[in-house]
Biopython code that builds the backbone (N, CA, C, O; Angstrom):
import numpy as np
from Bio.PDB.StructureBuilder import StructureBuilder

atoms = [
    (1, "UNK", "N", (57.752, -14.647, 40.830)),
    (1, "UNK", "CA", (56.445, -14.811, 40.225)),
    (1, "UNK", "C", (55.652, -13.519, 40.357)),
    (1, "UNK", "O", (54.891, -13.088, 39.490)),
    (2, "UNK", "N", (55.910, -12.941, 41.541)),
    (2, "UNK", "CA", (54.837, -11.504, 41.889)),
    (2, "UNK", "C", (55.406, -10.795, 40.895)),
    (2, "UNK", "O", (54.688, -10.246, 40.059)),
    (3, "UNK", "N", (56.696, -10.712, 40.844)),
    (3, "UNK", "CA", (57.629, -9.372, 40.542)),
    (3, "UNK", "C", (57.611, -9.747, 39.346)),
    (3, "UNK", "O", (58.283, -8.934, 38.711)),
    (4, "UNK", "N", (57.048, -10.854, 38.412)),
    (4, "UNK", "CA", (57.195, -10.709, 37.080)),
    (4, "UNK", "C", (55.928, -10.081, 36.764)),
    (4, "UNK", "O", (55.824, -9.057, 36.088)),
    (5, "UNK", "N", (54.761, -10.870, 37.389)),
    (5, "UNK", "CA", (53.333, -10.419, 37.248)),
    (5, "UNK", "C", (53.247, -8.805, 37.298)),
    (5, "UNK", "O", (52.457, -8.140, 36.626)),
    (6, "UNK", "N", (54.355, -8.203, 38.363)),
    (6, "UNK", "CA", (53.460, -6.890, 38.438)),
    (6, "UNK", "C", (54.571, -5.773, 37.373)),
    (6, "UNK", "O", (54.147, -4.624, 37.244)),
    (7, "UNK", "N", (55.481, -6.004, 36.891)),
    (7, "UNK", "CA", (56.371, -5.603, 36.533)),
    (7, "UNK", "C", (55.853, -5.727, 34.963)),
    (7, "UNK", "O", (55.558, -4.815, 34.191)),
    (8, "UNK", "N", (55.842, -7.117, 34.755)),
    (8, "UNK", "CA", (55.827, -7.721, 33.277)),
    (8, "UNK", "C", (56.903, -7.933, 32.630)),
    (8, "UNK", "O", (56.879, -7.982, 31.400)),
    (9, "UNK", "N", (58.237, -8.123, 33.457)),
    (9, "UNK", "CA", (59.300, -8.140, 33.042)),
    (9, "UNK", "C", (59.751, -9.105, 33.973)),
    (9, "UNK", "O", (59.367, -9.236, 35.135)),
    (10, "UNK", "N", (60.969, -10.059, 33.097)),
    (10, "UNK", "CA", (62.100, -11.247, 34.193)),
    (10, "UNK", "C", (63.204, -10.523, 34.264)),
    (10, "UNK", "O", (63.985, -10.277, 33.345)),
    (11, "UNK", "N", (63.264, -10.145, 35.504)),
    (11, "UNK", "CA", (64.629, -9.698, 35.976)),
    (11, "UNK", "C", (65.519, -11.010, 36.719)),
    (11, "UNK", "O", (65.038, -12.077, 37.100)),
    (12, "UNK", "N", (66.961, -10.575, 36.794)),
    (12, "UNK", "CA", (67.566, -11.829, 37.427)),
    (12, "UNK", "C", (67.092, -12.389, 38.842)),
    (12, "UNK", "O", (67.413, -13.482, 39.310)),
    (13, "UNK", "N", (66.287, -11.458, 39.420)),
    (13, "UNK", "CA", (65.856, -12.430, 40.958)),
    (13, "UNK", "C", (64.270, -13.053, 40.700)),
    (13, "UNK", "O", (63.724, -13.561, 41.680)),
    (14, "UNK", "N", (63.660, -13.024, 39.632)),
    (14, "UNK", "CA", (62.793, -13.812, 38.974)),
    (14, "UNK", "C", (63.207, -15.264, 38.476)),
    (14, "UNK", "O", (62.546, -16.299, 38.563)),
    (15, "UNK", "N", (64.373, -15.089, 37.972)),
    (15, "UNK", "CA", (64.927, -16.237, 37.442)),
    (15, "UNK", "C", (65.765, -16.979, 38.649)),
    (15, "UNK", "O", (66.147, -18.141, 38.509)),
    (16, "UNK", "N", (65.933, -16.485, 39.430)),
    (16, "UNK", "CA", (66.939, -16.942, 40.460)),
    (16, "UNK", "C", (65.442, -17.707, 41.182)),
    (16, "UNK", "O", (65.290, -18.928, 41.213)),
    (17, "UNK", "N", (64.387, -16.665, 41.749)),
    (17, "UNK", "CA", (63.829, -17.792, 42.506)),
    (17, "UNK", "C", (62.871, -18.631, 41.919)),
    (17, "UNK", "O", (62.340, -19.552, 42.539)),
    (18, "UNK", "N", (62.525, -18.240, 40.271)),
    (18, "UNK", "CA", (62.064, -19.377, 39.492)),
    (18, "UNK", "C", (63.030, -20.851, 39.533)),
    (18, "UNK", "O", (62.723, -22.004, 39.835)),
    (19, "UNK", "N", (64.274, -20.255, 39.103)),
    (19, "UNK", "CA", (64.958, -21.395, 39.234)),
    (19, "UNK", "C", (64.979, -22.769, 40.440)),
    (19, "UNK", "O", (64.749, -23.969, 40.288)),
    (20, "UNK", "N", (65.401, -21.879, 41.769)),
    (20, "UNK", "CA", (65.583, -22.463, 42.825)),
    (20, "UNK", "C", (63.935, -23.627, 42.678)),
    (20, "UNK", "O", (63.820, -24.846, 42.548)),
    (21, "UNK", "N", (63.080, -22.689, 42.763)),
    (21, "UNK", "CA", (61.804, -23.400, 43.444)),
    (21, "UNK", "C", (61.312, -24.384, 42.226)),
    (21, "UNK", "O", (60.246, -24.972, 42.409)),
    (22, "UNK", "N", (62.001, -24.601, 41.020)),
    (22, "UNK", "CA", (61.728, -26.002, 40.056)),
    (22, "UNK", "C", (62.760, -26.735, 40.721)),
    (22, "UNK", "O", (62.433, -27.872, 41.062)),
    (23, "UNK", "N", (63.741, -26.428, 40.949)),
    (23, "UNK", "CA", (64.902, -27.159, 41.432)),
    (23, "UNK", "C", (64.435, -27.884, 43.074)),
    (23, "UNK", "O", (65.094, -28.862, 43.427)),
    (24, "UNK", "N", (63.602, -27.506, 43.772)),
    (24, "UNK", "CA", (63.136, -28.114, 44.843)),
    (24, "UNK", "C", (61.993, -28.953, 44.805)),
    (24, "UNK", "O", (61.751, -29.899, 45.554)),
    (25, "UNK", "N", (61.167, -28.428, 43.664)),
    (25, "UNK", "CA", (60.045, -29.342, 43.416)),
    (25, "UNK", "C", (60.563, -30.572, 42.260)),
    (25, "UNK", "O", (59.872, -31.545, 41.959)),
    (26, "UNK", "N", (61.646, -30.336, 41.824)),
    (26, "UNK", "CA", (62.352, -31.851, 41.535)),
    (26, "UNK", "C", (62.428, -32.932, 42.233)),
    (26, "UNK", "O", (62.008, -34.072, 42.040)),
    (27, "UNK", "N", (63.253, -32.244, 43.417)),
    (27, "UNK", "CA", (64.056, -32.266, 44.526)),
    (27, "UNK", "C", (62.450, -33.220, 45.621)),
    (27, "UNK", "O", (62.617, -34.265, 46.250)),
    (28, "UNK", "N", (61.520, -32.696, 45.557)),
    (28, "UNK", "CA", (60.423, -33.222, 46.211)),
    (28, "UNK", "C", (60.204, -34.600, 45.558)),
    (28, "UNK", "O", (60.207, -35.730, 46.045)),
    (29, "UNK", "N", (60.020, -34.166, 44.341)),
    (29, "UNK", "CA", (58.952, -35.291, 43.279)),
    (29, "UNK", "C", (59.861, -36.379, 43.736)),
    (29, "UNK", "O", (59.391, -37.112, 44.606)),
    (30, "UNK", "N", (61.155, -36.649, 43.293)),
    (30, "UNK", "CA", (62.162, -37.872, 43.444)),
    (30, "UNK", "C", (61.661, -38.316, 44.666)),
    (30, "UNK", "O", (61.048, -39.381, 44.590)),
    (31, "UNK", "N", (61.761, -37.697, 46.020)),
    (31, "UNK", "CA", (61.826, -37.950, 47.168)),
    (31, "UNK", "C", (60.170, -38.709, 47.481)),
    (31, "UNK", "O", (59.986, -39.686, 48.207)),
    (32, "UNK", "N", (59.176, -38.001, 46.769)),
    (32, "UNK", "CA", (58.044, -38.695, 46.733)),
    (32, "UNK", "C", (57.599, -40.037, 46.099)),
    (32, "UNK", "O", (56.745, -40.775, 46.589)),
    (33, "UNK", "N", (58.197, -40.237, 45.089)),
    (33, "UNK", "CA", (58.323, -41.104, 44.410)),
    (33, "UNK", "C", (59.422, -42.542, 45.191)),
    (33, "UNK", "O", (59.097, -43.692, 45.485)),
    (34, "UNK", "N", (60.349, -42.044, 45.279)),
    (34, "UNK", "CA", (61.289, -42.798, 46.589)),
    (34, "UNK", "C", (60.526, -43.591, 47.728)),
    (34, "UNK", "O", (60.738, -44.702, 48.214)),
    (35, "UNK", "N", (59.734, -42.798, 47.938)),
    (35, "UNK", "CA", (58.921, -43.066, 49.329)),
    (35, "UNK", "C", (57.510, -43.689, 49.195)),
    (35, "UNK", "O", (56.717, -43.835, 50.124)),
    (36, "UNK", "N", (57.341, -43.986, 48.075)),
    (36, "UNK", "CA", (56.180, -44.153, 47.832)),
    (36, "UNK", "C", (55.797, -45.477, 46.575)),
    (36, "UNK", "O", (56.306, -45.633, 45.465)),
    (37, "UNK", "N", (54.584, -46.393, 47.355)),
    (37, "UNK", "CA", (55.173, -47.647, 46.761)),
    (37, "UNK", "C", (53.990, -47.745, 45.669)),
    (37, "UNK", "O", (53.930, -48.898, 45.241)),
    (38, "UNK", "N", (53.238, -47.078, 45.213)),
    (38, "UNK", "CA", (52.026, -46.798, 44.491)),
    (38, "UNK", "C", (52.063, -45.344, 43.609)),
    (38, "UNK", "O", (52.680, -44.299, 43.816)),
    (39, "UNK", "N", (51.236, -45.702, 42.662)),
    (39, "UNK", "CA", (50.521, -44.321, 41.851)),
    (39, "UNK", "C", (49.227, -43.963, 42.477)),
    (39, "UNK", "O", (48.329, -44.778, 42.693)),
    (40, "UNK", "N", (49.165, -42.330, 42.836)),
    (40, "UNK", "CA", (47.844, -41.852, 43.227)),
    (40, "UNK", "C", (47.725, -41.056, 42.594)),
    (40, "UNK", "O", (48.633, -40.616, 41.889)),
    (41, "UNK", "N", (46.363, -40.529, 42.640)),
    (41, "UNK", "CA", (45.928, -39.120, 42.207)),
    (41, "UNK", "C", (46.701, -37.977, 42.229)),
    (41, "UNK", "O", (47.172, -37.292, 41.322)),
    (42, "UNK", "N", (46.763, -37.866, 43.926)),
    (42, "UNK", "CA", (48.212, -36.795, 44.189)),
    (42, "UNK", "C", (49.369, -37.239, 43.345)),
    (42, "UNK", "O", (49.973, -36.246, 42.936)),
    (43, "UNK", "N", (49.858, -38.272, 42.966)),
    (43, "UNK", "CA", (51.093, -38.140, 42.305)),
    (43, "UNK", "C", (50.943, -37.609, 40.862)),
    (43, "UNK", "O", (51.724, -36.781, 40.394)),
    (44, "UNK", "N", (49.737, -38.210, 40.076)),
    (44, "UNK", "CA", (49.051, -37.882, 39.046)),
    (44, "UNK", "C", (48.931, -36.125, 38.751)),
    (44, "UNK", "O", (48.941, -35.530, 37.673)),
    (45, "UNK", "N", (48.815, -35.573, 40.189)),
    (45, "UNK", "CA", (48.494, -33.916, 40.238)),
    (45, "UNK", "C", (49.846, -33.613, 40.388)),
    (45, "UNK", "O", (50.399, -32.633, 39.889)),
    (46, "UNK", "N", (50.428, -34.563, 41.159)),
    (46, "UNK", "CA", (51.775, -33.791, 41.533)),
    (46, "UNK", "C", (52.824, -33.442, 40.148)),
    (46, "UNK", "O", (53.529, -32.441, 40.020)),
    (47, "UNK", "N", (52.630, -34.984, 38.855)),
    (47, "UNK", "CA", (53.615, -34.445, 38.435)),
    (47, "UNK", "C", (53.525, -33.938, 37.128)),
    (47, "UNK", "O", (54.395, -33.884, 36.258)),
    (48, "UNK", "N", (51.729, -33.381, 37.103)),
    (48, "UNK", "CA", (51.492, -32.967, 35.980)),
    (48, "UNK", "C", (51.616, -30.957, 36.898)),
    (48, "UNK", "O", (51.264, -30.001, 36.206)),
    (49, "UNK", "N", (51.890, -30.825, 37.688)),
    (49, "UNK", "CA", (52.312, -29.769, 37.954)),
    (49, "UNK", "C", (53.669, -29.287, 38.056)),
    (49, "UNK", "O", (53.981, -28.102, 38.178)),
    (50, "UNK", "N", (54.388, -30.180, 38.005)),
    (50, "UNK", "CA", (56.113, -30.232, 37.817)),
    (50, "UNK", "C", (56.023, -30.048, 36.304)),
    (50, "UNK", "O", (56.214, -28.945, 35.792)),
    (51, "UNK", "N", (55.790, -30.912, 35.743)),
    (51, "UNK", "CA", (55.791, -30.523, 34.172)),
    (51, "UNK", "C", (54.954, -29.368, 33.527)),
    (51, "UNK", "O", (55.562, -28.798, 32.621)),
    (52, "UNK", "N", (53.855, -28.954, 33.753)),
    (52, "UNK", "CA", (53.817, -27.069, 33.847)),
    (52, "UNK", "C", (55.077, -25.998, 34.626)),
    (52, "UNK", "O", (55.648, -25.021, 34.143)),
    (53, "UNK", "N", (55.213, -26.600, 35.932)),
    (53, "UNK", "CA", (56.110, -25.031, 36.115)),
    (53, "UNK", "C", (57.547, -25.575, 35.030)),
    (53, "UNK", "O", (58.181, -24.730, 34.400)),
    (54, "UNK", "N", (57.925, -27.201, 34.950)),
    (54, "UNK", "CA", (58.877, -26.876, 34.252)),
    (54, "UNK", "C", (58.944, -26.275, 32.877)),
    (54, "UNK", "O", (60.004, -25.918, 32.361)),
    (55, "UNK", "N", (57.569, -26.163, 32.211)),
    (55, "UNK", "CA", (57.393, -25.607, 31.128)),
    (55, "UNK", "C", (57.500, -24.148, 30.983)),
    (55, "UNK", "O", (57.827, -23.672, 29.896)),
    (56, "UNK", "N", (57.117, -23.016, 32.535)),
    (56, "UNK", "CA", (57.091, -22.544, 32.204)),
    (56, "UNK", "C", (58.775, -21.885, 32.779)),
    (56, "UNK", "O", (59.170, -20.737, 32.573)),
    (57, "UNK", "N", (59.237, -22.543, 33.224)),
    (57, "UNK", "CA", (60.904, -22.206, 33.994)),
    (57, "UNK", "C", (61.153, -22.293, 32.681)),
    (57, "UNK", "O", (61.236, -21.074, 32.535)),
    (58, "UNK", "N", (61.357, -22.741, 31.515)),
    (58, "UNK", "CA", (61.742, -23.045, 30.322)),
    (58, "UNK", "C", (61.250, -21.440, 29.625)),
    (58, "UNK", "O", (62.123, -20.617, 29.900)),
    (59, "UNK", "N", (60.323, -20.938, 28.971)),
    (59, "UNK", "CA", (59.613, -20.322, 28.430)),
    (59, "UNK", "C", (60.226, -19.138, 28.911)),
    (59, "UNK", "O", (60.805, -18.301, 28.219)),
    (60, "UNK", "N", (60.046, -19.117, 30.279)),
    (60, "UNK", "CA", (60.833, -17.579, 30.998)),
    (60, "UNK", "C", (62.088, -17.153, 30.743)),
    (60, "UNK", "O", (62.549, -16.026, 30.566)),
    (61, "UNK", "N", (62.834, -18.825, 30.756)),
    (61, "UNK", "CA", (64.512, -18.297, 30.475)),
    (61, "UNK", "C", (64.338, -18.271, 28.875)),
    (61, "UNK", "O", (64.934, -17.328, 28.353)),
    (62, "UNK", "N", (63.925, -18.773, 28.350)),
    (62, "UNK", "CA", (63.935, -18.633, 26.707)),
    (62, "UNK", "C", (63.648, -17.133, 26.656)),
    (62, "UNK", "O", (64.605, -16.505, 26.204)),
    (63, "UNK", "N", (62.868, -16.581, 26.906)),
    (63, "UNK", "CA", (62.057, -15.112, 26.938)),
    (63, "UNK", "C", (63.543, -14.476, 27.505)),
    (63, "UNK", "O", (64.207, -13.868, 26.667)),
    (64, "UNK", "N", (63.889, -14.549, 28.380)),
    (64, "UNK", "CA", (65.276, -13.893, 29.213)),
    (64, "UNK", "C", (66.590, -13.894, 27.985)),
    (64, "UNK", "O", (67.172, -12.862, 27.652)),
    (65, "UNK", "N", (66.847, -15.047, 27.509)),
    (65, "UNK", "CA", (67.814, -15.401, 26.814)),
    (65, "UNK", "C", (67.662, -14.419, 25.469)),
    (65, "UNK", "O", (68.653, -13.708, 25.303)),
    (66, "UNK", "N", (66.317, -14.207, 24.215)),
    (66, "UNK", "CA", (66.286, -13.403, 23.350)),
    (66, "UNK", "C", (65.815, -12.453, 23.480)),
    (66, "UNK", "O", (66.057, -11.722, 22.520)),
    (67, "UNK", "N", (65.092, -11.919, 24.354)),
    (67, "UNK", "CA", (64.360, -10.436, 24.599)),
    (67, "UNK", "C", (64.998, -9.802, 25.271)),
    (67, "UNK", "O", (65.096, -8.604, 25.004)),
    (68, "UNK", "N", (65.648, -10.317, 26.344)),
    (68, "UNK", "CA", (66.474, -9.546, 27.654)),
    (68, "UNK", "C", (65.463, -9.122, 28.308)),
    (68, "UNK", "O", (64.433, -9.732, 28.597)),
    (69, "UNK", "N", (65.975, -7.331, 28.704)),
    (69, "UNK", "CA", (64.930, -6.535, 29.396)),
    (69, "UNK", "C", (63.402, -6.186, 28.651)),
    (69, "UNK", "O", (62.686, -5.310, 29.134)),
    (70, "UNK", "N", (62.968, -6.988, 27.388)),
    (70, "UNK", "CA", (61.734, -6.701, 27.100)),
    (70, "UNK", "C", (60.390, -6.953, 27.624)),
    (70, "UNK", "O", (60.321, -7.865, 28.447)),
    (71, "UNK", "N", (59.312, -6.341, 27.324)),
    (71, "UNK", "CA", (58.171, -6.547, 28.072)),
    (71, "UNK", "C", (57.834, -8.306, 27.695)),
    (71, "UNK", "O", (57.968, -8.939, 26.647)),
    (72, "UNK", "N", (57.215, -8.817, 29.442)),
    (72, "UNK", "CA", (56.700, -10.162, 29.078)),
    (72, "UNK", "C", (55.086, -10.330, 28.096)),
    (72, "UNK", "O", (53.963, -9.861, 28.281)),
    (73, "UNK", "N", (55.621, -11.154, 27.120)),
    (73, "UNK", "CA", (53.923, -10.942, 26.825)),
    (73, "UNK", "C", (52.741, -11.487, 27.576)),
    (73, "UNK", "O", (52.844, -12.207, 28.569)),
    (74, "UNK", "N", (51.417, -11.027, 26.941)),
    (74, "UNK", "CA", (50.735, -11.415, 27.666)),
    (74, "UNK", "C", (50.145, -12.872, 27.680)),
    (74, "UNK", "O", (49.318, -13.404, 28.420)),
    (75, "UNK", "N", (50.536, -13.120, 27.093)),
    (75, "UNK", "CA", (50.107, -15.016, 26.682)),
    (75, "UNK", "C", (51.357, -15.962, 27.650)),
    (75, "UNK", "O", (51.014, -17.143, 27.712)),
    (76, "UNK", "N", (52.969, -15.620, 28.542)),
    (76, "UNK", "CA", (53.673, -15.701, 28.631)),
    (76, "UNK", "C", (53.158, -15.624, 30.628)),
    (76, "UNK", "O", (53.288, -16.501, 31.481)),
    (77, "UNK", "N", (52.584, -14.213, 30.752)),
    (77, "UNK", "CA", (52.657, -13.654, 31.768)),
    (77, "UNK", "C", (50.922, -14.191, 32.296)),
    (77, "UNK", "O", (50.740, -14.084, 33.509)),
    (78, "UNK", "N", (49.954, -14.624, 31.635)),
    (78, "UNK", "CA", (49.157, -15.439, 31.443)),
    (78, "UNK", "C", (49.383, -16.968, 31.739)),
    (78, "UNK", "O", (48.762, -17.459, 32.682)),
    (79, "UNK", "N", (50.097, -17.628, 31.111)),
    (79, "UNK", "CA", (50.646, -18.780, 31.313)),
    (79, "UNK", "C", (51.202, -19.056, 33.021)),
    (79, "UNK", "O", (50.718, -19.807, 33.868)),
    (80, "UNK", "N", (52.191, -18.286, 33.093)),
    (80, "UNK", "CA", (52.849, -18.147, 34.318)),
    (80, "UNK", "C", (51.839, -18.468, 35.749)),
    (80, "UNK", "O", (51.983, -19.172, 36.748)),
    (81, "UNK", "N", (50.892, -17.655, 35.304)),
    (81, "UNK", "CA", (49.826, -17.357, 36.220)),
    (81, "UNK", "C", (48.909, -18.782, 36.303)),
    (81, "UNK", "O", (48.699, -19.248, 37.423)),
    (82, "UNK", "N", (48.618, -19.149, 35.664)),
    (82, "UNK", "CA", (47.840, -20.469, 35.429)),
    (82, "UNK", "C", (49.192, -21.705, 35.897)),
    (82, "UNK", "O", (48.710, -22.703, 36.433)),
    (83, "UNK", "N", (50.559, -21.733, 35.773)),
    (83, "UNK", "CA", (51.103, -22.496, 36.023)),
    (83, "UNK", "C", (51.155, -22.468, 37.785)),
    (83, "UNK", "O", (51.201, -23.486, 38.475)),
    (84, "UNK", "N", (51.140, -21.328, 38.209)),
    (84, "UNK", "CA", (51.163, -21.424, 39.506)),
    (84, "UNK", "C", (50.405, -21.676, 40.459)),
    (84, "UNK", "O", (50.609, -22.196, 41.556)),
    (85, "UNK", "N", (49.214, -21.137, 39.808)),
    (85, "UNK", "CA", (47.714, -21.594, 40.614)),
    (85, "UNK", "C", (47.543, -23.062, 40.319)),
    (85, "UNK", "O", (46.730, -23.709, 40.978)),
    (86, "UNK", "N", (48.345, -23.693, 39.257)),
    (86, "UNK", "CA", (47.998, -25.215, 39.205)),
    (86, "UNK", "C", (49.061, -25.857, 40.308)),
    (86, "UNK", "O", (48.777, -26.862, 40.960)),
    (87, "UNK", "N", (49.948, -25.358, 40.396)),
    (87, "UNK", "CA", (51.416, -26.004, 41.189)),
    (87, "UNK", "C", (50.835, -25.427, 43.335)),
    (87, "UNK", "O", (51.225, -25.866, 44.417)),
    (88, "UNK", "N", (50.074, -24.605, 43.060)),
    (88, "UNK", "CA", (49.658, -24.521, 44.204)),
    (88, "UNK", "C", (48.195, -25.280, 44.684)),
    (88, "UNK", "O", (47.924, -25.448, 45.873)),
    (89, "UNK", "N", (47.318, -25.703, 43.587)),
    (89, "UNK", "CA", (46.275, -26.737, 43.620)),
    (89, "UNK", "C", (46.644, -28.027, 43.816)),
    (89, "UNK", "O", (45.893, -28.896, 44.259)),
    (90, "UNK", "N", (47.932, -28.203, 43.459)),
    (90, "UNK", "CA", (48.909, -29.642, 43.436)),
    (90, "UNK", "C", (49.023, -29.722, 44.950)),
    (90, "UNK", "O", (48.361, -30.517, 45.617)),
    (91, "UNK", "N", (49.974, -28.781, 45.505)),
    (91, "UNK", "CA", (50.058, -28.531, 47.161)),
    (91, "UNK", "C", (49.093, -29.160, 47.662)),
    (91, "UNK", "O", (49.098, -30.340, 48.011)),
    (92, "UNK", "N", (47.625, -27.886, 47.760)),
    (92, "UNK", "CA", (46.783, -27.749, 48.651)),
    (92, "UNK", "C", (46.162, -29.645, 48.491)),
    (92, "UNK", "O", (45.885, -30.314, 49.487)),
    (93, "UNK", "N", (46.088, -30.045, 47.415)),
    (93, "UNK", "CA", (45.593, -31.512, 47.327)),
    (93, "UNK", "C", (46.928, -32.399, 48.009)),
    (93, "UNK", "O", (46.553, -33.208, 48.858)),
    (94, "UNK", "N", (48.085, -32.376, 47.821)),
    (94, "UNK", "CA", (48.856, -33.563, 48.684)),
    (94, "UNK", "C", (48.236, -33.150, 49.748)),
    (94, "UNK", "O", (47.477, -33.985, 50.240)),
    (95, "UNK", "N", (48.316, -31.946, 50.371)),
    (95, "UNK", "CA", (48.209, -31.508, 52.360)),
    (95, "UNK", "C", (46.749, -32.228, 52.616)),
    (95, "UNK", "O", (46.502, -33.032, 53.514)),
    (96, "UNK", "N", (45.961, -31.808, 51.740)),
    (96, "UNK", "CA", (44.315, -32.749, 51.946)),
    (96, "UNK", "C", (44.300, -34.339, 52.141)),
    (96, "UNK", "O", (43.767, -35.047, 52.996)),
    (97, "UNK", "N", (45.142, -34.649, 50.946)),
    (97, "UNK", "CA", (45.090, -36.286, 50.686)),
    (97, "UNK", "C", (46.205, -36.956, 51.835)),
    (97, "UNK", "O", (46.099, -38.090, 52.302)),
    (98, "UNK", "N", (47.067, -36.175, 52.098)),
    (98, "UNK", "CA", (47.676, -36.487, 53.388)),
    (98, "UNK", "C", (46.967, -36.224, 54.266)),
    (98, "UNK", "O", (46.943, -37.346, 54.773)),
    (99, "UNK", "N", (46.073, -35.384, 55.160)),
    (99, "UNK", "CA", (45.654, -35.324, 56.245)),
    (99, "UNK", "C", (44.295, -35.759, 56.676)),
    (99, "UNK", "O", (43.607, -35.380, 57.624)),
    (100, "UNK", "N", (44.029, -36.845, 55.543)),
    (100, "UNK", "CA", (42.632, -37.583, 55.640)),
    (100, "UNK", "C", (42.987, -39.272, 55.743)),
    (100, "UNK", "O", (42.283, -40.053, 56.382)),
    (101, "UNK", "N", (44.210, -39.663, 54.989)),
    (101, "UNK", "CA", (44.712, -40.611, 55.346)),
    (101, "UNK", "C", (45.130, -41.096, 56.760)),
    (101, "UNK", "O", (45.690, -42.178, 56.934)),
    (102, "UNK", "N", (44.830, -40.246, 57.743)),
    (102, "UNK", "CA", (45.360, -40.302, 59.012)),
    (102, "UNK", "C", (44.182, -40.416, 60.070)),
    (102, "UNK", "O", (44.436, -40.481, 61.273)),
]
sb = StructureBuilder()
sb.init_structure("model")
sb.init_model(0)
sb.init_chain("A")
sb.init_seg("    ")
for serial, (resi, resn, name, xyz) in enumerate(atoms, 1):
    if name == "N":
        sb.init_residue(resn, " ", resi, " ")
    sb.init_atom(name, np.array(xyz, "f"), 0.0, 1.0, " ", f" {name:<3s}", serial, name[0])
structure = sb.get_structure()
């Protein structure tokens, strides 16, 4: 995510740890959902932030797949940025909504 931001380019360890980290926040959501016998807010945040980064894990490899080494645009590299600050607003609200329940 840094290294695309500061670069403006997806190189393969962009895509490698884009990849991995949709692949764990899958990997979460199921497990949350599993565990969990209700709809909340947090889930509401949670999995409208899975479906942004997966939009934009999508968008990046599409961009990778016909451009290759070309510059990311800025509507692309924009996006990215807004997907992450939402997937990290998702976080910071489970850790809240978990540690008030207690």
């Amino acid at each position: 995510m840094i290294l695309e931001q500061r670069r403006s380019r997806i190189t393969g360890t962009v895509l490698t740890f884009l990849s991995i980290g949709v692949a764990l926040d899958i990997t979460s959501t199921i497990l949350m959902i599993l565990g969990s016998s209700h709809i909340t807010i947090h889930g509401f945040i949670g999995w409208s932030a899975l479906a942004v980064m997966l939009t934009d894990a999508t968008l990046v490899w599409r961009h990778r797949f016909k451009q290759k080494d070309a510059m990311v645009s800025r509507g692309l590299n924009l996006y990215t940025r807004y997907a992450y600050a939402w997937w990290v607003a998702a976080y910071i609200a489970g850790a809240v909504i978990a540690s008030t329940l207690k």
